[in-house]
C-alpha positions as CSV (number, residue, x, y, z in Angstrom):
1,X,0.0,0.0,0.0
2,X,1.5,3.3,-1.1
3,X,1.4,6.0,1.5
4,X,0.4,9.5,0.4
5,X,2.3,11.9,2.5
6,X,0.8,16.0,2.4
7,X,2.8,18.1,0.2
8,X,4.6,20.1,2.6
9,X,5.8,16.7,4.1
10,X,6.4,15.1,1.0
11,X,8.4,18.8,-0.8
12,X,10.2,18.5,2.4
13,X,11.4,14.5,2.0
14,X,12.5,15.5,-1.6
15,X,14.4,18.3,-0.6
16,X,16.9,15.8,1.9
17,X,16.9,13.2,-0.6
18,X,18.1,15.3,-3.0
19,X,20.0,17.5,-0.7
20,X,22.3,14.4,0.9
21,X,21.6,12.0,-2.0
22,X,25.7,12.0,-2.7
23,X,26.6,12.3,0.8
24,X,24.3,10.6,3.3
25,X,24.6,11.6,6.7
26,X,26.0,8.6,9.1
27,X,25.5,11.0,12.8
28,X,22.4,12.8,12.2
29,X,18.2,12.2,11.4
30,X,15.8,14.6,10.6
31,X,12.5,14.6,12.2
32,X,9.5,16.4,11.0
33,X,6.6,17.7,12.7
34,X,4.5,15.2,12.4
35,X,6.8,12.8,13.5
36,X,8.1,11.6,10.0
37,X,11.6,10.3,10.0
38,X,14.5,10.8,7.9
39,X,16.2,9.0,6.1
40,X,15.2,6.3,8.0
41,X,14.2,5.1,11.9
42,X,17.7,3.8,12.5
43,X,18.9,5.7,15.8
44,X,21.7,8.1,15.2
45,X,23.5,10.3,18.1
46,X,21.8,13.2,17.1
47,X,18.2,14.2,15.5
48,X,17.1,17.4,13.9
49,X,13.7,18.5,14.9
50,X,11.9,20.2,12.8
51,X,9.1,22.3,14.3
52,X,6.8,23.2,11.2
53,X,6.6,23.1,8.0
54,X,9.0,26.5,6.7
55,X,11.7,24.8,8.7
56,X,14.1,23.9,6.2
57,X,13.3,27.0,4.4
58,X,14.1,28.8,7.6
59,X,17.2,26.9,8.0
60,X,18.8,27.6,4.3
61,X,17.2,30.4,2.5
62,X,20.1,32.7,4.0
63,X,23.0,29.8,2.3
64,X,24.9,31.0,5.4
65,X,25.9,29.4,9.4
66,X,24.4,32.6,10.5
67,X,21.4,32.1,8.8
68,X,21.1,27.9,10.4
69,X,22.1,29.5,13.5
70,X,19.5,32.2,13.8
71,X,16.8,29.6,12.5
72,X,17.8,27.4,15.8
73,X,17.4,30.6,18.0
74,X,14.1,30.7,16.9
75,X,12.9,27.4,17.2
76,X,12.4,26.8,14.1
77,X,14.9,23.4,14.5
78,X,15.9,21.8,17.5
79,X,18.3,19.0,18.2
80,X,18.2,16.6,20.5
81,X,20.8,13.8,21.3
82,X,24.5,14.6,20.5
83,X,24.1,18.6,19.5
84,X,28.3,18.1,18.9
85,X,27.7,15.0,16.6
86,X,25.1,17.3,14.5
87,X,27.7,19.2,13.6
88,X,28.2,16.5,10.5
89,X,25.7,18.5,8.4
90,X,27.7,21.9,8.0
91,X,30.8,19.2,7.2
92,X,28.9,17.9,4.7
93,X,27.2,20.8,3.1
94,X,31.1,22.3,3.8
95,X,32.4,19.6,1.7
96,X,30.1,20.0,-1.2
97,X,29.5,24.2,-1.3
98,X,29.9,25.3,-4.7
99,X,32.7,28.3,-5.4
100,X,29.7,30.5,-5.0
101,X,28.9,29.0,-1.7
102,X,26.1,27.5,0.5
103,X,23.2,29.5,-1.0
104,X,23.9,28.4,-4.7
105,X,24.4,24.6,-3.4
106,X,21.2,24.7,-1.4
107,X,19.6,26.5,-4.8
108,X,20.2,23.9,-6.9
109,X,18.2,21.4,-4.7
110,X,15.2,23.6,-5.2
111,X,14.8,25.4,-1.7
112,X,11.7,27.3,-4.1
113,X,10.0,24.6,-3.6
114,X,9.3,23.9,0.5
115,X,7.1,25.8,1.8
116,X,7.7,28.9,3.5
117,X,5.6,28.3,6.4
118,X,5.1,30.4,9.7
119,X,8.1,30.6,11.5
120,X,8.0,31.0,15.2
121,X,10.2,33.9,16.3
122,X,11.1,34.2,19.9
123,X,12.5,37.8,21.4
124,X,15.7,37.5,23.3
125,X,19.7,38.1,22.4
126,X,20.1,39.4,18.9
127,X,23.3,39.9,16.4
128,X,26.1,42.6,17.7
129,X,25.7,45.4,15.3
130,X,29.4,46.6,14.6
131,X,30.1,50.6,15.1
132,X,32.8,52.8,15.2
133,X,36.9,51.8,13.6
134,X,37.4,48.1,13.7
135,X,39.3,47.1,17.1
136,X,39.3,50.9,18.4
137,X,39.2,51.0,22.4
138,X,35.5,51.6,22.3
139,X,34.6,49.1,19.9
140,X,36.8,46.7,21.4
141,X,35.2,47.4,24.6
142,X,31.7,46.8,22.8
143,X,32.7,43.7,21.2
144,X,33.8,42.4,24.7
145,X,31.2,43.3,26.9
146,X,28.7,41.8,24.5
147,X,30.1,38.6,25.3
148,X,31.3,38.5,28.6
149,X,28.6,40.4,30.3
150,X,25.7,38.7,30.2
151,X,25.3,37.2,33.8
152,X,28.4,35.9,36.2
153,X,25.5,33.3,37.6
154,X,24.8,31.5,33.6
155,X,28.4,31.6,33.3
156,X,28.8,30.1,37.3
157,X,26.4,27.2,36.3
158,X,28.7,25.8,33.7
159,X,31.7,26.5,34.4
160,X,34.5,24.8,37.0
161,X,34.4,26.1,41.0
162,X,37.0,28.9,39.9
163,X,35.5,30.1,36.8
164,X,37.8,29.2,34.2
165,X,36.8,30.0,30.7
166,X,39.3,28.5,28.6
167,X,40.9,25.3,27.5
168,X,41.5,23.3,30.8
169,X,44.5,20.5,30.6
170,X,43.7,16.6,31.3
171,X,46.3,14.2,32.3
172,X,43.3,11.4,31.3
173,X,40.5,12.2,29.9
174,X,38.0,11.3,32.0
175,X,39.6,13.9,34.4
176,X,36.7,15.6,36.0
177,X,36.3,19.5,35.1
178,X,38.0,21.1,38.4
179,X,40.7,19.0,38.3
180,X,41.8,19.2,34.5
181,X,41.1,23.2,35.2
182,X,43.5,23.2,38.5
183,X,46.0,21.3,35.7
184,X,46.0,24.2,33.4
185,X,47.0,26.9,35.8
186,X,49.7,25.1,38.0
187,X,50.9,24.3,34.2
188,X,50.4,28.0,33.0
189,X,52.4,28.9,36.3
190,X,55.4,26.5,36.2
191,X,55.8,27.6,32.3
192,X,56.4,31.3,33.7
193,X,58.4,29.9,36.5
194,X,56.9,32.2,38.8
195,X,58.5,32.8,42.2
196,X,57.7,34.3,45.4
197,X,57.5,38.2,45.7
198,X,57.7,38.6,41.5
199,X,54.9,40.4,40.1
200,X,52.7,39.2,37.3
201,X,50.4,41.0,35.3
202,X,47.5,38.9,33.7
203,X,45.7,40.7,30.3
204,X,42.1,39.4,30.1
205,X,41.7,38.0,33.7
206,X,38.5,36.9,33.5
207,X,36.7,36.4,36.6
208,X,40.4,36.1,38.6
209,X,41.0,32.1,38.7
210,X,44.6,32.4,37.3
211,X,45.4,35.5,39.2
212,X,43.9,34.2,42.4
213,X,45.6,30.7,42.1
214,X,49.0,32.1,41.3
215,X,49.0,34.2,44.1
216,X,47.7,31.2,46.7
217,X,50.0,28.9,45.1
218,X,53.1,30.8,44.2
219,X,53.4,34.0,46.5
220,X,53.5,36.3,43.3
221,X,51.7,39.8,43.1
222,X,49.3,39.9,40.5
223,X,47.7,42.4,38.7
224,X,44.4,41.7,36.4
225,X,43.1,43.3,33.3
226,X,39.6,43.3,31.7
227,X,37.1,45.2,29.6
228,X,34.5,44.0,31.5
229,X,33.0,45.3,34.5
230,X,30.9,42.4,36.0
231,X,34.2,39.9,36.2
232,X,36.2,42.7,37.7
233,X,33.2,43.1,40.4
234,X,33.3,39.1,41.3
235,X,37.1,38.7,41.1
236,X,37.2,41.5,43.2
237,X,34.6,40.0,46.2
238,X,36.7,36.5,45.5
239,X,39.8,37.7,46.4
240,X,38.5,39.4,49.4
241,X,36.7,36.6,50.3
242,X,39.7,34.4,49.9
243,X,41.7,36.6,51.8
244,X,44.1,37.8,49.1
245,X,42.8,41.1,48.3
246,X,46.1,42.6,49.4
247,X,48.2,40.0,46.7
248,X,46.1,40.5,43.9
249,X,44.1,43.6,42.2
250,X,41.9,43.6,39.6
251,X,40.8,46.9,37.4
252,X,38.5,47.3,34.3
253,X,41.7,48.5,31.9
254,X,42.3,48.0,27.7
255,X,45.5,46.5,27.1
256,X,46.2,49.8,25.6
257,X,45.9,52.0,28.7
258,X,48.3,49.7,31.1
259,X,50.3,52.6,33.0
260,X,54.0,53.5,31.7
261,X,55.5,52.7,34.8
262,X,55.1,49.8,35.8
263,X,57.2,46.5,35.1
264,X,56.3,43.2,35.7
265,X,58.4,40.0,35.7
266,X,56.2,37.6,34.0
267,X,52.8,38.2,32.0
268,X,50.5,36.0,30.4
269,X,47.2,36.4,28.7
270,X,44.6,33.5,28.8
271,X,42.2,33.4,25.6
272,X,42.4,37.6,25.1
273,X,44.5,37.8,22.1
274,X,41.4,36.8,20.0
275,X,40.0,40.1,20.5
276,X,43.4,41.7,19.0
277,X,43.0,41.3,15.5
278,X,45.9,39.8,13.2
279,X,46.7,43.0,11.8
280,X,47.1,44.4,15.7
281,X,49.0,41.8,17.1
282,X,52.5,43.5,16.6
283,X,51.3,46.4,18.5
284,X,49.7,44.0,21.3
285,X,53.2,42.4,21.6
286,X,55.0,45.8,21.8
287,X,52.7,47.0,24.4
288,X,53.6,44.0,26.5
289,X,56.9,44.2,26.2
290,X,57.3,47.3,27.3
291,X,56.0,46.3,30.6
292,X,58.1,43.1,30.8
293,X,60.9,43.7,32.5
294,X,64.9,41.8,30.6
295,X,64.9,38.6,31.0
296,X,61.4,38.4,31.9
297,X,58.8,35.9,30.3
298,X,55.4,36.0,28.2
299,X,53.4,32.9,28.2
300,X,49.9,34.0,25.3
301,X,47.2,31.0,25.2
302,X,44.8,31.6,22.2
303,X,43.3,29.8,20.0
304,X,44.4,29.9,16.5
305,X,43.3,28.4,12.9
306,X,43.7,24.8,13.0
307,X,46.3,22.7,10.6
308,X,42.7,21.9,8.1
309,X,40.6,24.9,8.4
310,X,37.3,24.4,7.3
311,X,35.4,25.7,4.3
312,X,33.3,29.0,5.4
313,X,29.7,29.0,4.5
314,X,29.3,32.4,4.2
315,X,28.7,34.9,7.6
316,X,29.6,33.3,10.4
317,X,27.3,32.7,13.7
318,X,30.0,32.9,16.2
319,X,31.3,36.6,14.5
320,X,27.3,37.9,15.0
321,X,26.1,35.8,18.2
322,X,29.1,35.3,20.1
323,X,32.7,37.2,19.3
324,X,32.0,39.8,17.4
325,X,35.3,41.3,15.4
326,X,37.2,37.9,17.1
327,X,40.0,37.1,15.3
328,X,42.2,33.6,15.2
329,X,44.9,33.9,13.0
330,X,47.5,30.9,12.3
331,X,50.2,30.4,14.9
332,X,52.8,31.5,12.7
333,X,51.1,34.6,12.3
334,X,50.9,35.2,15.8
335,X,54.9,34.2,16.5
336,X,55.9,36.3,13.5
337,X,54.0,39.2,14.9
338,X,55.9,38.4,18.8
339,X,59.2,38.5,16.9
340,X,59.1,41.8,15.4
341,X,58.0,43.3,18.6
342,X,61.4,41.6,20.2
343,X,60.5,38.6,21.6
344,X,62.2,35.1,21.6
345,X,59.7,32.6,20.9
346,X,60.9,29.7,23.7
347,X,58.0,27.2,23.5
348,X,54.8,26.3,21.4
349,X,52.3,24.0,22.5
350,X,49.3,22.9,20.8
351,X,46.1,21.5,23.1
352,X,43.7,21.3,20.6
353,X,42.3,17.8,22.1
354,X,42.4,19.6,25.5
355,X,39.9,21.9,24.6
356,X,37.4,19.6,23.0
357,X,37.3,17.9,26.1
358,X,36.7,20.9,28.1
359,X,34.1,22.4,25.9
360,X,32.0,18.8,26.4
361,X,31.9,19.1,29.7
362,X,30.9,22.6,29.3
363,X,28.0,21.6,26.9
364,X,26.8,18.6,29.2
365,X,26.5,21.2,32.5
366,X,25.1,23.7,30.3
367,X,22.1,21.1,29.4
368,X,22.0,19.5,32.2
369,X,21.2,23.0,34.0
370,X,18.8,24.2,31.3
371,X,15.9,25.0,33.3
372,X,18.4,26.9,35.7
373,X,20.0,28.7,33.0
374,X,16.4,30.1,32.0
375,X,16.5,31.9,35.5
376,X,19.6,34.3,34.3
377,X,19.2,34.4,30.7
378,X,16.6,34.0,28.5
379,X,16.2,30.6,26.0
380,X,17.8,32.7,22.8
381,X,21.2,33.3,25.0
382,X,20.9,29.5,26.1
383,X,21.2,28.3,22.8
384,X,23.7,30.6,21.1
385,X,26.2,29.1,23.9
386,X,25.0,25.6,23.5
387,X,25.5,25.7,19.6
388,X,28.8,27.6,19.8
389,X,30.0,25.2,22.2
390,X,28.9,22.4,20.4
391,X,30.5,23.7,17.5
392,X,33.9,24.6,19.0
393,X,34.1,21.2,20.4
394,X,33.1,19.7,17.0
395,X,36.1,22.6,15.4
396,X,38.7,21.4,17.9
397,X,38.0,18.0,17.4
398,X,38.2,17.8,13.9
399,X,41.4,20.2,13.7
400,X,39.9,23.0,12.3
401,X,40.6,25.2,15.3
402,X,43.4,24.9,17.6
403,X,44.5,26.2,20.8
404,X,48.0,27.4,21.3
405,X,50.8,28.6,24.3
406,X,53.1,30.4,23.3
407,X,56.4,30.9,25.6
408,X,57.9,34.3,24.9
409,X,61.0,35.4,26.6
410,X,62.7,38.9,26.8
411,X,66.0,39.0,26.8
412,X,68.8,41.0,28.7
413,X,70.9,43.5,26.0
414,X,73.7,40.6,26.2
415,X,71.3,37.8,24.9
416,X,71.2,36.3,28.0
417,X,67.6,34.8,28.7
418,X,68.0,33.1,32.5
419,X,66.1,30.0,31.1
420,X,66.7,26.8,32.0
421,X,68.7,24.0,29.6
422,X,65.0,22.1,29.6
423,X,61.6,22.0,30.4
424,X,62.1,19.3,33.0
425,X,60.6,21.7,35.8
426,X,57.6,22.0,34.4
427,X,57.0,18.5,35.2
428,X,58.9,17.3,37.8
C-alpha cells in the first residue's frame, strides 16, 4: 500500500533526498513535525527537529551558518541527542559548497519549492551590530562586553568552581572539570616559573582564577586586566573573600591604557588575544613588552586556525552571536608578529584535544542546567552558547581550530635569557 504523504511533508522529503543524495549523513536524522523520520528510523547520536513546516526553508534560505544559526534561535529546528555529533551537516554541506557557496548549493536542490511556512520567532539576544573603527578601544570594549557580560550566575552554572573560561589540561581524559582546570594553571604557572615576591600581570583575567591561584600557590603579586565590569566586580569580592585582596588587584583596563611605569616580571594572557586582531597583534606584543621587565617571560594562550581549516559557508554565527570582530589567526602569524616586537619565541604547545574535552563538559553542564540557565538568561542566549560550544568542540575536534601557548622570553641587552637547559621543571 502506497502512502500518500501532504505536500509540505512530501516537498520537504525531496528536498533531503536530493539534498544528501551523494553524501548521506551517518550522525544525524531529521524529524519532521509530524513525526516523520529521515532518512530512516535507524537511531543516530543526534536528531534534527523540525518544528513546522517552513523549517528547512528557515534553515537555508540565507545559504549561510548565521542564517542555520538564527533559525535554531528561533525554534524553528531543535536538536536533540549529540548537539556536537550534529555538527556533520555543515561538514557535509562544507564539503560540497559550490565556489559560490552554501546559498547556490542549497539552490540547486530547489529550496523554491518547500514551503515557506510560519516561522515561530522568539524575542531574546540578537546579532552585535558593529560601530565605530574596527578594534578601536570603544569598539573593542563593545565587542567584549557583548560577550562577557551577560550574567556571572549563567556563566557560574557551567563552568569549574574557579570560573575558568578556557581550554582546561587533562592528564586522562576522563579527568573531572576542576581537576583538569587546576592542571592548566599550575601548568600556566610552572611555564612562567613564577616565584615568590615577583609580580605578574595577567591581560584578560576573567573572573580572577589564574590570578587568584598564582597568588595562593606561588606567592606572586598579581595584577588583572579586563574590559569587562561584572568579572572585575566578582574577582574583586573573590579575592576578598579568599583573603588575598592585598596580593592581587583587579581593574576594568584595555591592554592599551596599562600605565607607563610599571614592570612586571612575568605576564600571560589566557584566551584575550582573539580580540586583537591579526593585523594588531604586533602592537599587542610591543605593548607587553614594554611592561616586561629583561629577562622576563610571556606565556599567550589563544586559539588559533587549525592545521585543516574548514570551508566558510558564508557569515559566520560565532562573528554575530558570540565574538564579534574575534580574530584567530594561524600560529605563525601570531609568532611572527611576537618577533618583530622583540621577543624570543621559547615554546609552542598545541592543546587542541584539550579543549574539545573541556568544551563537552561545558555543553553537558550547560544542558543539564537548562531550566536553571532560563533563571539568568533568556532561552535565545541558552542556545547561542549551547550551539557555539557544540561547534567549538566539534572545530577542535576535527582540527579545524586549535589552541595554542606560546612561551615568549625577553632577553637581557647581552642575549642572555636566565632559562633553563629544559623543560624538566615543568613536570617534575
Amino acid at each position: 500500500m502506497t502512502t500518500i504523504l501532504a505536500p509540505e511533508i512530501e516537498a520537504s522529503v525531496r528536498f533531503l533526498d536530493e539534498l544528501f543524495a551523494a553524501t548521506p549523513l551517518k550522525e544525524v536524522s531529521f524529524r519532521l513535525w509530524d513525526d516523520t523520520l529521515w532518512p530512516d528510523e535507524k537511531p543516530r547520536p543526534a536528531t534534527i527537529v523540525l518544528q513546522h513546516p517552513g523549517s528547512l526553508r528557515a534553515m537555508f534560505s540565507s545559504g549561510s551558518e548565521q542564517g542555520m544559526g538564527e533559525a535554531y534561535l528561533a525554534d524553528d529546528f531543535d536538536v536533540v541527542g549529540d548537539i556536537e555529533a550534529g555538527f556533520e551537516l555543515i561538514d557535509v554541506l562544507g564539503s560540497r559548497a559550490t565556489p559560490h557557496g552554501l546559498a547556490a548549493l542549497i539552490q540547486y536542490y530547489h529550496l523554491h519549492r518547500l514551503p515557506a511556512g510560519l516561522a515561530r520567532r522568539r524575542s531574546g539576544r540578537i546579532a552585535a551590530t558593529a560601530g565605530g573603527r574596527r578594534h578601536s578601544p570603544e569598539r573593542d570594549r563593545r565587542a567584549v562586553t557583548f560577550h562577557y557580560d551577560v550574567s556571572n550566575d549563567f556563566f557560574r552554572l557551567w563552568l569549574d568552581r574557579r570560573m575558568i573560561y578556557s581550554c582546561a589540561y587533562f592528564e586522562r581524559s576522563n579527568d573531572d572539570l576542576d581537576t583538569a582546570q587546576t592542571g592548566k594553571l599550575d601548568l600556566l604557572c610552572r611555564k612562567l616559573r613564577l616565584q615568590p615576591g615577583q609580580r605578574l600581570l595577567d591581560i584578560g583575567c576573567g573572573w580572577g582564577g589564574l590570578a587568584l591561584h598564582a597568588a595562593r600557590n606561588y606567592g606572586v603579586k598579581v595584577t588583572g586586566v579586563t574590559l569587562s565590569r561584572p568579572q572585575v566586580e566578582l574577582a574583586t569580592a573573590l579575592a576578598a573573600e579568599a583573603g588575598l585582596d592585598r596580593e592581587v588587584t583587579f581593574a576594568v583596563r584595555d591592554y592599551r591604557e596599562l600605565s607607563e611605569t610599571e614592570t612586571y616580571d612575568a605576564i600571560v594572557s589566557v584566551g584575550m588575544s582573539e580580540h586583537v586582531g591579526a593585523d594588531r597583534l604586533a602592537g599587542y606584543f610591543e605593548t607587553a613588552g614594554r611592561r616586561l621587565k629583561p629577562g622576563g617571560v610571556f606565556l599567550n594562550h589563544a586559539i588559533g586556525e587549525g592545521p585543516r581549516p574548514r570551508r566558510g559557508l558564508g557569515k559566520s554565527f560565532t562573528d554575530a552571536y558570540v565574538f564579534p570582530d574575534g580574530d584567530i589567526p594561524p600560529i605563525p602569524v601570531v609568532l611572527k608578529a611576537a618577533e618583530k616586537a622583540g621577543f624570543e619565541v621559547r615554546d609552542v604547545e598545541n592543546l587542541r584535544e584539550h579543549y574539545a574535552l573541556t568544551l563537552r563538559h561545558w555543553v553537558r553542564r550547560l544542558e543539564a542546567g537548562h531550566q536553571a540557565a532560563l533563571t539568568f538568561v533568556d532561552e535565545a542566549a541558552y542556545r547561542v552558547w549551547r550551539l557555539y560550544m557544540a561547534g567549538s568542540a566539534h572545530g577542535f575536534s576535527r582540527g579545524h581550530q586549535a589552541v595554542y601557548q606560546a612561551l615568549l622570553s625577553k632577553p637581557e641587552r647581552g642575549g642572555a635569557s636566565h632559562l633553563p637547559l629544559t623543560r624538566r621543571d615543568w613536570y617534575a
